[in-house]
C-alpha positions as CSV (number, residue, x, y, z in Angstrom):
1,X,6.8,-6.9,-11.1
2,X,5.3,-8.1,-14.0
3,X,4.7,-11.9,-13.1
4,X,2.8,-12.2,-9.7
5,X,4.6,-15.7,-9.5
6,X,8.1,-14.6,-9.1
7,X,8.1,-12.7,-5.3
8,X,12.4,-12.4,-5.2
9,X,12.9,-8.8,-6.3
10,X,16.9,-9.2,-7.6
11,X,18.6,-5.8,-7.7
12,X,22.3,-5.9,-9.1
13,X,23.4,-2.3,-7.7
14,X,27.1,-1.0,-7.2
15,X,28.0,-0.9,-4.1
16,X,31.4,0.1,-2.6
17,X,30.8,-1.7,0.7
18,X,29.8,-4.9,-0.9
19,X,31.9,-7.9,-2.8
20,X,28.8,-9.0,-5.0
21,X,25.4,-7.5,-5.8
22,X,23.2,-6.9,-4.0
23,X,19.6,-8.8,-3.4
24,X,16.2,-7.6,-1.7
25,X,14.2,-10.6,-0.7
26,X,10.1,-9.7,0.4
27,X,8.9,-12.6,0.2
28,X,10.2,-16.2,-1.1
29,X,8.0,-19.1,-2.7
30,X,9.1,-22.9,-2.8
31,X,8.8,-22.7,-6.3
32,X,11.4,-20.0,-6.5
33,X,14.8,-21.3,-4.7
34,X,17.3,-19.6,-3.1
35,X,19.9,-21.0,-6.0
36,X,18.9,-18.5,-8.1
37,X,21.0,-16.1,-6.3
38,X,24.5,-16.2,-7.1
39,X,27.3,-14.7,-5.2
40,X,25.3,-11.9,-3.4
41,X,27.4,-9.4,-1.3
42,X,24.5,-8.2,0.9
43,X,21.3,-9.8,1.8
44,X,18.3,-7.8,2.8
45,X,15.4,-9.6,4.2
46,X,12.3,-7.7,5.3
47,X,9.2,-8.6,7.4
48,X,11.4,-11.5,8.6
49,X,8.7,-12.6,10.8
50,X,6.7,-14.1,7.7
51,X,9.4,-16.7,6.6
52,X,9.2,-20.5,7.6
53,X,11.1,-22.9,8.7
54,X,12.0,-23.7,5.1
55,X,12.4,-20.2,3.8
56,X,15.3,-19.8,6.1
57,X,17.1,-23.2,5.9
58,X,16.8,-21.6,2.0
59,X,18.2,-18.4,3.5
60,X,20.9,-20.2,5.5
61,X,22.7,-21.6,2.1
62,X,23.3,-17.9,1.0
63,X,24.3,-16.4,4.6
64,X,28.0,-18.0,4.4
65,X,30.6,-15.2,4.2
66,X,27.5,-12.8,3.0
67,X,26.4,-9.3,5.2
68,X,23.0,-9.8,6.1
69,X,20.2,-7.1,7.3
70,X,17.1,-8.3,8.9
71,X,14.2,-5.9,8.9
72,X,11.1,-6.4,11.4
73,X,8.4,-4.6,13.1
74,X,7.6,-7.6,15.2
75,X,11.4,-9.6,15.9
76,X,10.8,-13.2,16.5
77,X,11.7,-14.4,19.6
78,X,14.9,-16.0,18.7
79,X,16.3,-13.2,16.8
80,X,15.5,-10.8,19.8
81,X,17.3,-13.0,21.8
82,X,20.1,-13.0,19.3
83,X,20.1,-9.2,19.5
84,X,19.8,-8.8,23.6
85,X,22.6,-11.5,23.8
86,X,24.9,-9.6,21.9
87,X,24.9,-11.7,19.0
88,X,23.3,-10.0,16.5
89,X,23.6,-5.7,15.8
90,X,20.8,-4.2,16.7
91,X,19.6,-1.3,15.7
92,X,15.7,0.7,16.1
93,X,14.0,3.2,13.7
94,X,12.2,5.1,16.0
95,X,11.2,7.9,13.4
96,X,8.2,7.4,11.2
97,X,8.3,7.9,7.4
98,X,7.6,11.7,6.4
99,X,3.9,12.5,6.8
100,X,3.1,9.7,8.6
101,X,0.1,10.6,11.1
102,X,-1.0,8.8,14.5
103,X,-3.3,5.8,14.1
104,X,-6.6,6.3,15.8
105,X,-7.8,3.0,16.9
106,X,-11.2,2.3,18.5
107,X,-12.1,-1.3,19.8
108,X,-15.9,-2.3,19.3
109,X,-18.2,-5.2,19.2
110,X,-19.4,-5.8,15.9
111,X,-22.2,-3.2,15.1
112,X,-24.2,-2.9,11.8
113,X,-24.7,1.2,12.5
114,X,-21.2,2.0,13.6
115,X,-19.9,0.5,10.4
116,X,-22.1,2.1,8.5
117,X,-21.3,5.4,10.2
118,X,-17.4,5.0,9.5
119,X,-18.0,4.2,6.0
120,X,-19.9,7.2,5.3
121,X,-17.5,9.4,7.3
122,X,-14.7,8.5,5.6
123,X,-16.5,8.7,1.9
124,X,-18.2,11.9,2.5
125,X,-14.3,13.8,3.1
126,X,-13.2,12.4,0.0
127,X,-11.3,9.1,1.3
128,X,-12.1,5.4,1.2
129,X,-12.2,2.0,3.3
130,X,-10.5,-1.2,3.1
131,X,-13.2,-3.5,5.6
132,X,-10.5,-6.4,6.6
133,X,-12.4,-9.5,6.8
134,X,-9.5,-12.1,7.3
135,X,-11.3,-15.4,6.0
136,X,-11.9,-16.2,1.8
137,X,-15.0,-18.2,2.7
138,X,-17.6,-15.8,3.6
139,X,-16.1,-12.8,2.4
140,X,-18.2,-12.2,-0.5
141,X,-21.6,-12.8,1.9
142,X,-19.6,-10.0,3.9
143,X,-19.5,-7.3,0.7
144,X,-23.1,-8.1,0.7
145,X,-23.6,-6.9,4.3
146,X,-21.7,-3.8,3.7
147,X,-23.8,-3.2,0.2
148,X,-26.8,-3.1,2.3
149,X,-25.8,-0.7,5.0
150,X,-24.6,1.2,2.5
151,X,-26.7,0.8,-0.7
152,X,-25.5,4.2,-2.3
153,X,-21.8,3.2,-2.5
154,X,-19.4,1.1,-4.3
155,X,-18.3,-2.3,-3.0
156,X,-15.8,-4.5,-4.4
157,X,-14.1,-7.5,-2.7
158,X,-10.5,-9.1,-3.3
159,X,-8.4,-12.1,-1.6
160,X,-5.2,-14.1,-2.4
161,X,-6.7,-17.3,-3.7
162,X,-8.2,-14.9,-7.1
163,X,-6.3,-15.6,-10.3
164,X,-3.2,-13.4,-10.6
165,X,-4.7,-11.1,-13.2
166,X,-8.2,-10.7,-11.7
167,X,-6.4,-9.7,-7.9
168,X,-4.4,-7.1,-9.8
169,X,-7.5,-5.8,-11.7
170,X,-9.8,-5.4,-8.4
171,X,-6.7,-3.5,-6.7
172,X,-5.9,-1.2,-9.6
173,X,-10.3,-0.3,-9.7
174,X,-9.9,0.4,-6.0
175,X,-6.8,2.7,-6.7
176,X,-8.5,4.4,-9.6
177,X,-11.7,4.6,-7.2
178,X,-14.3,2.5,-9.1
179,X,-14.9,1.0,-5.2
180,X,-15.6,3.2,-2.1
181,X,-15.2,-0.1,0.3
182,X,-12.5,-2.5,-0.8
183,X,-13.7,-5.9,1.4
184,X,-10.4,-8.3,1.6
185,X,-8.0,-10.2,3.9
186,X,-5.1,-8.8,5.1
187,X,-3.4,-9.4,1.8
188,X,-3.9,-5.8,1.3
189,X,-0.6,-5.9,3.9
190,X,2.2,-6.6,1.8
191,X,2.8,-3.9,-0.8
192,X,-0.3,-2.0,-1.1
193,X,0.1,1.6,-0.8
194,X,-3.0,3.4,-1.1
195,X,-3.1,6.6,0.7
196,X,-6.7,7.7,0.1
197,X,-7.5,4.7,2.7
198,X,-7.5,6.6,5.8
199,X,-9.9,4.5,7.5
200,X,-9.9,0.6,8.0
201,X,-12.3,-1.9,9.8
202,X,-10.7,-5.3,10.8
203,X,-13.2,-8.1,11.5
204,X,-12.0,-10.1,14.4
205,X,-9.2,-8.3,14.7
206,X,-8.3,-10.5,18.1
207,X,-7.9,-13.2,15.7
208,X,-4.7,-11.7,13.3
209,X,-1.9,-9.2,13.7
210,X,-1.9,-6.4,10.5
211,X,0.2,-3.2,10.1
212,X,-1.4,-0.1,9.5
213,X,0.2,3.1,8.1
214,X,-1.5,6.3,7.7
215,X,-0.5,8.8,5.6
216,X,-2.1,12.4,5.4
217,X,-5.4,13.0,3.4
């Protein structure tokens, strides 16, 4: 989307099942109010797990007399309960996306020589590495680390509190591979599709959940 400000993606599509248009919602801001969505026929809300309080009391005012899918990897406990009860349709993908291939996850202590391993394994078959380090202060001291075990690659660093444009440069030199090692919080979550990544080192990872989906190299 062209503004980074504006996180409700409106599609107006055809459909025979609904009465109105219909409205995908990722992610919603304050800023951007639920208002702005007249008469929708179907409502589509995905990672529901990430909206507040607030975002659904916004949610709530469009729900009246409106069809409503909730997608989640990780239900809330309420809506599970909603689901088990009866309340709520459930339904479970159990197939993964086409050539989507099994995570292999090892869980370490922190170790200077293993990183530096990984990120030369992965570089040396042609792929790259988003290191996850889940807190803005300190993360550029941490692309400094990884520039000294690895002195002969490229490092770059990105995080949500960047201006819009500068974020959205440092993503699109990753993509175009001006970076080997891509050293950010787990913004890199939520719409970023990058399937030379095939290897990823989380930082305290007992600290933060993040979903991880491999494609094939």
């Amino acid at each position: 989307m062209a503004k980074r400000s504006i996180k409700i993606l409106a599609l107006i599509i055809p459909l025979s099942l609904t009465s109105g248009p219909v409205y995908a919602l990722h992610t919603l801001e304050k800023r951007s109010g639920a208002a702005a969505l007249a008469s929708p026929g179907l409502l589509v809300i995905d990672e529901e797990q990430k909206f507040g309080v607030a975002h659904k009391e916004k949610i709530k005012t469009l729900k009246t007399n409106v069809d409503c899918l909730t997608l989640t990897a990780t239900p809330i406990p309420r809506t599970l309960q909603f689901s088990l009860m009866g309340a709520r349709d459930l339904s479970i993908i159990n197939t993964p996306p086409p050539n989507r291939q099994p995570i292999q996850t090892e869980v370490l202590v922190f170790n200077e020589d293993l990183i530096r391993d990984a990120i030369y394994f992965e570089i040396e078959r042609g792929g790259q590495v988003f290191f996850i380090h889940n807190r803005v202060n300190g993360l550029a001291e941490m692309a400094e680390i990884i520039k000294r075990l690895c002195p002969d690659i490229e490092v770059g660093f990105a995080h949500g509190q960047l201006e819009g444009h500068e974020l959205e440069e440092r993503i699109f030199d990753f993509i175009h591979k001006k970076y080997d090692v891509l050293v950010c919080t787990n913004i890199v979550e939520s719409g970023v599709d990058i399937p030379n990544v095939n290897t990823i080192i989380v930082n305290n990872a007992h600290q933060f959940g993040l979903k991880i989906g491999r494609a094939h190299v």
